[in-house]
Structures are given as C-alpha cells and as structure tokens.
MARTOR-217421 format. One record per atom (N, C-alpha, C): x, y, z; atom name; residue number from 1. Coordinates in Angstrom, 2 decimals, m for minus. Example, Ala and Ser with C-alpha at 12.3 -4.5 7.8 and 13.67 -1.06 7.14 Angstrom:
[[13.19, m5.69, 7.80], N, 1]
[[12.30, m4.50, 7.80], CA, 1]
[[13.20, m3.30, 7.80], C, 1]
[[12.85, m2.25, 7.08], N, 2]
[[13.67, m1.06, 7.14], CA, 2]
[[12.90, 0.03, 7.87], C, 2]
***
This chain:
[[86.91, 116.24, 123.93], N, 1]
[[87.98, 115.57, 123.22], CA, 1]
[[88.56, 116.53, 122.19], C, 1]
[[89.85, 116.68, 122.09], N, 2]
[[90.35, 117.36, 121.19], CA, 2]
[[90.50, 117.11, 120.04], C, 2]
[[90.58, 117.83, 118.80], N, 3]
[[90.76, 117.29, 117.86], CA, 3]
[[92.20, 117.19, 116.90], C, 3]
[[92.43, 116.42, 116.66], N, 4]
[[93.83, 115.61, 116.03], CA, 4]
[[94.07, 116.01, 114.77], C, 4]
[[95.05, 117.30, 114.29], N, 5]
[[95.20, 117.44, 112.55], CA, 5]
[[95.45, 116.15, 111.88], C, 5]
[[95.17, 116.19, 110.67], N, 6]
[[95.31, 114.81, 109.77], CA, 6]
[[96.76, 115.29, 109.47], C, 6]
[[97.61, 114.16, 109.50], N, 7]
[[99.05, 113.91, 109.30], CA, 7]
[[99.26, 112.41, 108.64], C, 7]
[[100.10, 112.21, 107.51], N, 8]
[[100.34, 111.12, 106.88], CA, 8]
[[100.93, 110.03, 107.30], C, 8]
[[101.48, 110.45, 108.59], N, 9]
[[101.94, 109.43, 109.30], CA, 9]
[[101.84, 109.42, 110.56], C, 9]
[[101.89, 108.49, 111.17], N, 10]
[[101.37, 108.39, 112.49], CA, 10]
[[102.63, 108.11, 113.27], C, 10]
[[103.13, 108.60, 114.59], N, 11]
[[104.47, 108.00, 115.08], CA, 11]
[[104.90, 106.90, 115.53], C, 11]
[[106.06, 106.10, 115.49], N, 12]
[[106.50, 105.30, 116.15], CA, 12]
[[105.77, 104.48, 117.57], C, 12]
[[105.80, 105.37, 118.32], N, 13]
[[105.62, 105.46, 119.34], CA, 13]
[[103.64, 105.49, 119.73], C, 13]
[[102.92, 105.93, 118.77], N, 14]
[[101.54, 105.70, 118.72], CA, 14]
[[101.45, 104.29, 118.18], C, 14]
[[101.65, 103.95, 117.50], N, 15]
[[101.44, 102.61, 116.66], CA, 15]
[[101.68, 101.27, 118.16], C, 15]
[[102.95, 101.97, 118.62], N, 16]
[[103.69, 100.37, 119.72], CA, 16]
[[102.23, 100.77, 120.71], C, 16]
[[101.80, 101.67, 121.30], N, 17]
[[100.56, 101.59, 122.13], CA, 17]
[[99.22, 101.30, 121.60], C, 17]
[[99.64, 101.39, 120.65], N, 18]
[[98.14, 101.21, 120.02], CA, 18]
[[97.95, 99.36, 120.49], C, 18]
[[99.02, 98.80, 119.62], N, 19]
[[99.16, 97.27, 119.48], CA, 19]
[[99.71, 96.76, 121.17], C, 19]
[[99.68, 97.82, 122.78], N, 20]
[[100.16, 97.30, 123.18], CA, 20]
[[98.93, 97.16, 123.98], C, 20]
[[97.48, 98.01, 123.43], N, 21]
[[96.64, 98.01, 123.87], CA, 21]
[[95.47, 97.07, 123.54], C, 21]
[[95.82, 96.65, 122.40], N, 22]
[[94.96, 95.77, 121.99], CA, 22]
[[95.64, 93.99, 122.69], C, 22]
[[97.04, 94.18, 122.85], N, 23]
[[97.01, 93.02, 123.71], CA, 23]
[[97.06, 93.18, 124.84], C, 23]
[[96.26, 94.02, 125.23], N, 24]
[[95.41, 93.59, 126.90], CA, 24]
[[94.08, 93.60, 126.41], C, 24]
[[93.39, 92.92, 125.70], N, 25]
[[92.40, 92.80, 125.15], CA, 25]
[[91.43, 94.29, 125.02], C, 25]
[[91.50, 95.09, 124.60], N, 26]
[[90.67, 96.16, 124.73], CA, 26]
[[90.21, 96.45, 123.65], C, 26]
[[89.22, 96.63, 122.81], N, 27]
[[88.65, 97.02, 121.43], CA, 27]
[[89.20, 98.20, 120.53], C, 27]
[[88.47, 98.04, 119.76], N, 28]
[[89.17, 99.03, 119.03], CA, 28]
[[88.78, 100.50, 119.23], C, 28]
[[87.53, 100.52, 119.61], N, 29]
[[86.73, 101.72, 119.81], CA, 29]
[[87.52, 102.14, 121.19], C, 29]
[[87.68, 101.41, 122.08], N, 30]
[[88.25, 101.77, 123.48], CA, 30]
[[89.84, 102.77, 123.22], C, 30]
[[90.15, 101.49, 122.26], N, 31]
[[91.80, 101.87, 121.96], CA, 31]
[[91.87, 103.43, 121.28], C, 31]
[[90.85, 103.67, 120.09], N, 32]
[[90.70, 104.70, 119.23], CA, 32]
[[90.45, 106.00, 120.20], C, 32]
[[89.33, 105.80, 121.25], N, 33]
[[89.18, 106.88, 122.01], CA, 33]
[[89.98, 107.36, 123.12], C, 33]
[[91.10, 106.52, 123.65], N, 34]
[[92.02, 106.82, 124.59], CA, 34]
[[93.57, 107.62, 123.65], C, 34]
[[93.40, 107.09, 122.33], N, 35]
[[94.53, 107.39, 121.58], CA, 35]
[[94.24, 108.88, 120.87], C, 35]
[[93.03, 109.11, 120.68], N, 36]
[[92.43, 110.01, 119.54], CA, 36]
[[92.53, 109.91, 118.34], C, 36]
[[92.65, 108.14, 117.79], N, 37]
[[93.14, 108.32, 116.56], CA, 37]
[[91.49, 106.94, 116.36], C, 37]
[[91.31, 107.69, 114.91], N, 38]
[[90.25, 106.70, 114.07], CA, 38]
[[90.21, 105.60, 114.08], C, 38]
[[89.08, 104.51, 114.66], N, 39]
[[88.98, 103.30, 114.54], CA, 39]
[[89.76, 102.58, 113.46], C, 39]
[[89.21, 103.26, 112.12], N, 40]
[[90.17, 102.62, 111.08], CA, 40]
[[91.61, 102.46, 110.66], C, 40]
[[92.09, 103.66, 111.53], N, 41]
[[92.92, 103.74, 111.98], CA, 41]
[[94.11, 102.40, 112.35], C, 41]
[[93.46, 102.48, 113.94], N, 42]
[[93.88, 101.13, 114.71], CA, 42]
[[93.16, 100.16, 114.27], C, 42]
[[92.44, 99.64, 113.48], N, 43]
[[92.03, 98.32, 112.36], CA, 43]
[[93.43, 97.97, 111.95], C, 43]
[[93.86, 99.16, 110.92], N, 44]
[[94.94, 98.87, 109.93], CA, 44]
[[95.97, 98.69, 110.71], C, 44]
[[96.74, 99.30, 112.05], N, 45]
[[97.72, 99.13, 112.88], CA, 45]
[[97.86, 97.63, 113.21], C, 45]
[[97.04, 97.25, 113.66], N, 46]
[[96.58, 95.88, 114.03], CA, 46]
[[96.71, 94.96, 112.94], C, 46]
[[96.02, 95.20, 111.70], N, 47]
[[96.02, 94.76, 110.75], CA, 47]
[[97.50, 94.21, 110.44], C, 47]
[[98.16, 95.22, 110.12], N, 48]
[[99.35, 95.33, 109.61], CA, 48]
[[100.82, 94.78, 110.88], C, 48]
[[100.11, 94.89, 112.19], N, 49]
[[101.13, 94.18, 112.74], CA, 49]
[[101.42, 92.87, 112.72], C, 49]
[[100.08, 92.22, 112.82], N, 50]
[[99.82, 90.87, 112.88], CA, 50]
[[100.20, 90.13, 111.66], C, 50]
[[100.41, 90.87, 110.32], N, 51]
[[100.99, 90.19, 108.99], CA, 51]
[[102.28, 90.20, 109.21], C, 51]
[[103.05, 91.51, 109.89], N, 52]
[[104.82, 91.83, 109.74], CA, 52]
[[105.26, 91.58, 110.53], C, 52]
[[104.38, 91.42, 111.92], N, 53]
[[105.03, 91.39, 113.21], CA, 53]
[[105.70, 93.12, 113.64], C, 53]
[[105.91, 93.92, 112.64], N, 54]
[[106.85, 95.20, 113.76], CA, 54]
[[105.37, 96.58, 112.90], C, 54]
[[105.43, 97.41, 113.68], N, 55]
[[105.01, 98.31, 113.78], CA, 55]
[[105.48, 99.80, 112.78], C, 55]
[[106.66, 99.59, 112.38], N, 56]
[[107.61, 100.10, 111.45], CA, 56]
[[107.36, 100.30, 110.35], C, 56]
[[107.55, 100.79, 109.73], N, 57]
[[107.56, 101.54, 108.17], CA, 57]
[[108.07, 100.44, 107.42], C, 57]
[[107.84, 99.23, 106.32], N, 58]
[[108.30, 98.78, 105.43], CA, 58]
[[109.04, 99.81, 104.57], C, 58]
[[109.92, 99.14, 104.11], N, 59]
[[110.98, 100.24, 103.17], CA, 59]
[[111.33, 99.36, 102.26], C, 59]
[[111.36, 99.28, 100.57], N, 60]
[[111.75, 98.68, 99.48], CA, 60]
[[113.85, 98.84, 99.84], C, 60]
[[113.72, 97.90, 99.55], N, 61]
[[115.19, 97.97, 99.73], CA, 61]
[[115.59, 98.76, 98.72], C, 61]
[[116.31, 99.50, 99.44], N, 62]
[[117.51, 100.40, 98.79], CA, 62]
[[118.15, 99.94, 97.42], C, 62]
[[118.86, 99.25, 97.83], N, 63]
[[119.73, 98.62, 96.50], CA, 63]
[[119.12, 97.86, 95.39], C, 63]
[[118.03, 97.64, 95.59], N, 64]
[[117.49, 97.15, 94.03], CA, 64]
[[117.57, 98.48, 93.44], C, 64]
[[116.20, 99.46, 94.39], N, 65]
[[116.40, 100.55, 93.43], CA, 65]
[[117.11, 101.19, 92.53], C, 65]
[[118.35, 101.44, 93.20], N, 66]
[[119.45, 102.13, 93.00], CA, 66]
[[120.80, 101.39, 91.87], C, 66]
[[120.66, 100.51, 91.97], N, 67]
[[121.63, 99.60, 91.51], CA, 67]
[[121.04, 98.82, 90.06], C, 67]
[[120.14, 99.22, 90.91], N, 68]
[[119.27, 98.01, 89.06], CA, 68]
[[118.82, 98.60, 88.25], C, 68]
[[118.57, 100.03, 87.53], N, 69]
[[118.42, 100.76, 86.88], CA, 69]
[[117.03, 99.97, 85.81], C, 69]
[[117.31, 98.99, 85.45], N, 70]
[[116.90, 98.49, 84.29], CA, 70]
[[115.33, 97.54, 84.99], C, 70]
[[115.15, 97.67, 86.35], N, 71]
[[114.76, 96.21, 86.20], CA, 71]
[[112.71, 97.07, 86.41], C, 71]
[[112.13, 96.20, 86.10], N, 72]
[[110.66, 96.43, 86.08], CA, 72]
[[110.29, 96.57, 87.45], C, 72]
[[109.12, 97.07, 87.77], N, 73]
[[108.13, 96.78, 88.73], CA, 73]
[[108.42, 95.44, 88.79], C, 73]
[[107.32, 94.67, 88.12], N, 74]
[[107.10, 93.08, 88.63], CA, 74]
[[108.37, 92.53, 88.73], C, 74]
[[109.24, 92.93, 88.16], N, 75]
[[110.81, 92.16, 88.97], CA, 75]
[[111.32, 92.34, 90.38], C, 75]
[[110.92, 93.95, 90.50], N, 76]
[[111.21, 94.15, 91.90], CA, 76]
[[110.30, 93.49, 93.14], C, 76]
[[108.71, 93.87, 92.67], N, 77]
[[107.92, 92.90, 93.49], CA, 77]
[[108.09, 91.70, 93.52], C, 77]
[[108.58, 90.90, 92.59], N, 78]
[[109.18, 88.79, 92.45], CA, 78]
[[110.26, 89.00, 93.07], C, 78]
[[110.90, 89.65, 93.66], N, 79]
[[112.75, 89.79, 94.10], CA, 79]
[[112.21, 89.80, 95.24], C, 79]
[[111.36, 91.27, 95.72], N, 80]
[[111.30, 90.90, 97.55], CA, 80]
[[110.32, 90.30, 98.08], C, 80]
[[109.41, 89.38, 97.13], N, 81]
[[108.70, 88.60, 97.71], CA, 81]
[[109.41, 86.72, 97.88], C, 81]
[[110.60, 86.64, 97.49], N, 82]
[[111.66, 85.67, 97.69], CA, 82]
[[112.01, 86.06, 99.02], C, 82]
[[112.15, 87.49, 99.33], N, 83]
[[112.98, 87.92, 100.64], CA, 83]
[[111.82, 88.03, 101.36], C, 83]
[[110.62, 87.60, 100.97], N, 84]
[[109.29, 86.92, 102.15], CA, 84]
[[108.91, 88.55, 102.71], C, 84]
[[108.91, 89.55, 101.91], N, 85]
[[108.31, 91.03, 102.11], CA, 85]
[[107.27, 90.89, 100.65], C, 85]
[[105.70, 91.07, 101.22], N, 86]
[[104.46, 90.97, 100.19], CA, 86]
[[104.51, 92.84, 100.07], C, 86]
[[104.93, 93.47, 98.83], N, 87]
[[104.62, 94.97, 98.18], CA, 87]
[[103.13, 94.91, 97.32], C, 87]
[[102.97, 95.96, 97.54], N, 88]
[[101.93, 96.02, 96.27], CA, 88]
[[102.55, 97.06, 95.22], C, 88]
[[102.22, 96.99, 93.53], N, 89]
[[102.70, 97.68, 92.53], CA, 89]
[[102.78, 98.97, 92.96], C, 89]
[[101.54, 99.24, 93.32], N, 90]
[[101.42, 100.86, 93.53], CA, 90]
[[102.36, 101.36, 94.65], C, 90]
[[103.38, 100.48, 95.78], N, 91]
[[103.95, 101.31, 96.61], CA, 91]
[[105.11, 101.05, 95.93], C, 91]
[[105.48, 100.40, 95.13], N, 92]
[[106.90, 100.57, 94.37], CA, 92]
[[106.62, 101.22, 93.42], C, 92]
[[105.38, 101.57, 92.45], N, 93]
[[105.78, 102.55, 91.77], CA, 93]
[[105.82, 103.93, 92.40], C, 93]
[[104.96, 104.02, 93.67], N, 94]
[[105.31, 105.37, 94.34], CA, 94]
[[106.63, 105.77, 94.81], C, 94]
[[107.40, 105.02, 95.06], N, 95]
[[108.46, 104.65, 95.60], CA, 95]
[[109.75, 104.82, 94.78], C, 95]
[[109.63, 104.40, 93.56], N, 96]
[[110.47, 104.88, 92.30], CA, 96]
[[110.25, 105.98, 91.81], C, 96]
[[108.70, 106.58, 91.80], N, 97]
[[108.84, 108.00, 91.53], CA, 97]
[[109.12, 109.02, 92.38], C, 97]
[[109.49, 108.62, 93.74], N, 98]
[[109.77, 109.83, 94.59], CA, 98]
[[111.26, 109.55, 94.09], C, 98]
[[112.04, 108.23, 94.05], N, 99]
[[113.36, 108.65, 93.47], CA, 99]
[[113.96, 109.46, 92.40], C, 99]
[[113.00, 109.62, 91.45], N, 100]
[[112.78, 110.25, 89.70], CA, 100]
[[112.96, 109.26, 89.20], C, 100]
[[112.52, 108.33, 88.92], N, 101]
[[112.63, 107.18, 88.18], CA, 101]
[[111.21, 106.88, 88.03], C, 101]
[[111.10, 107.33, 86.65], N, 102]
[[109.58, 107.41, 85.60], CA, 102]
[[109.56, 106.22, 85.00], C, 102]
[[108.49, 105.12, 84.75], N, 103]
[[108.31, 104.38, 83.47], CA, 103]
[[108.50, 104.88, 81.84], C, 103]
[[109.18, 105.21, 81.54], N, 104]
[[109.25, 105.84, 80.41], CA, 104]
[[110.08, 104.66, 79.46], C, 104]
[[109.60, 104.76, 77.97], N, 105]
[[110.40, 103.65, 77.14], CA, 105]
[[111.23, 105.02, 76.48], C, 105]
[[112.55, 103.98, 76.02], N, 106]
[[113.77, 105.06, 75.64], CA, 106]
[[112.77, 105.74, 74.10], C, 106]
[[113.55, 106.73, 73.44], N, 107]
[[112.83, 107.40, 72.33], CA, 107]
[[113.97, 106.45, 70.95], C, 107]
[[112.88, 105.84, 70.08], N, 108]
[[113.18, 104.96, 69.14], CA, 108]
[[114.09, 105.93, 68.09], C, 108]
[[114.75, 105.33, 67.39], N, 109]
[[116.11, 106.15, 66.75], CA, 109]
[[115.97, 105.28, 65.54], C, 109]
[[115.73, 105.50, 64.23], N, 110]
[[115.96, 104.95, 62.92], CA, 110]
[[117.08, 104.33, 62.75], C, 110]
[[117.36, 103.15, 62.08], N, 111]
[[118.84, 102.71, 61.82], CA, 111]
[[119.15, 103.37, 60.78], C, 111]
[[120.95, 103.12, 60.95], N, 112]
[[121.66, 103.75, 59.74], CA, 112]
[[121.39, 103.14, 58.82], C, 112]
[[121.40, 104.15, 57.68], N, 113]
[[121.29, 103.85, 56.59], CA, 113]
[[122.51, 103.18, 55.79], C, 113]
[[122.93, 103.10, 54.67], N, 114]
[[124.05, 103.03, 53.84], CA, 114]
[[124.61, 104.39, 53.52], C, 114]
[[123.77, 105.70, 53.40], N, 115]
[[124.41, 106.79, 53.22], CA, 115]
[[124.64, 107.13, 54.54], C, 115]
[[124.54, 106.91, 55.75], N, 116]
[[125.09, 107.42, 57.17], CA, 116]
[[126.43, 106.54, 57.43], C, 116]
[[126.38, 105.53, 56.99], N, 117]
[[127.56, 104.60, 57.27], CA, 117]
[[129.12, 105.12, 56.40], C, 117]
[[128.71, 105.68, 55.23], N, 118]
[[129.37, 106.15, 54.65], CA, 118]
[[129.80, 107.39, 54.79], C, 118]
[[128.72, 108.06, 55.41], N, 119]
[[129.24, 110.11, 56.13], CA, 119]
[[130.23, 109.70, 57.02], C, 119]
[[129.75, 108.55, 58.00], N, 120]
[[130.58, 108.39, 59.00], CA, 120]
[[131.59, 108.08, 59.05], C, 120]
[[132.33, 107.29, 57.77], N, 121]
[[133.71, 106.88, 57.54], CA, 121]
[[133.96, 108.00, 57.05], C, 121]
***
C-alpha cells in the first residue's frame, strides 16, 4: 500500500466516493483501505455528510463578512444559524483572520478639554 502525503484537504471527488461507499453498506475500515485515506478520516466524511447532506466545503457567507465591518463573532454565528448553517467560533474566527480582520478594540482617545475646544476655534 502506498503511502498518502498529509494534505489539508481532501478532494471533491474523494469525499463523493467515500459517502458513495458507505451507502453500499461497506465499513469504514473497508472504505479507508480501498481509498487510502484514515479511518478517522471517513468517520468525519460520513459524519459531516449526514448533518449537511453535501460533501462540500461550508463557506461563511461572504457578505456578512465583508459588509458588516462592525458586527461580533456571536452575531455572525446567531445570523447563520437563522439561515439553519450550525458554525463553530473558532471557524469564524479563523475565517475573519484569513480576511485581516483582528479582534482588536479601537485605541481610547481622552476627551477635549476646555483648552482644546478653544485651540480649535
């Protein structure tokens, strides 16, 4: 048996056989060794089809990101769990930081004084 480099993602096209193998009833160990890919592997394939139904990459929608500048984590996770998609924190905050969009609070600024109000006129 050959051996398989570790890669972060697995293709399209492995995932639909994986799940097309398990519905002809075949195990996981069967499935893992005809595929070359880790039991745990095809656990999670399986896993994850049977919650989403597709085999596909979940993707945070675009346009919150982008458009909402302001809005929190837990807003974004309460927004697409209305649109019946379950995220966890950690893939939207991964997800905002590959955009550059850091949790960071703005840097606090003293109010004017009475002598700044007056430079300024």
């Amino acid at each position: 048996m050959e051996t398989r480099n570790k890669c972060k993602e697995l293709s399209v096209d492995l995932r639909e056989k994986t799940v097309e193998k398990h519905g002809q009833s075949q195990d996981y160990k069967s499935i893992s060794r005809d595929l070359n890919v880790p039991v745990s592997t095809v656990r999670n394939i399986i896993k994850r089809f049977t919650a989403h139904g597709t085999v596909a990459n979940l993707k945070i929608n675009e346009r919150i990101v982008d458009k909402e500048l302001r809005l929190t984590f837990k807003q974004i996770q309460a927004d697409l769990q209305t649109q019946g998609t379950t995220v966890s924190a950690h893939t939207i905050h991964r997800h905002l930081n590959e955009k550059g969009r850091y949790g960071r609070r703005p840097r606090r600024t003293p109010l004017l004084t009475q002598k700044h109000k007056k430079a300024r006129l």
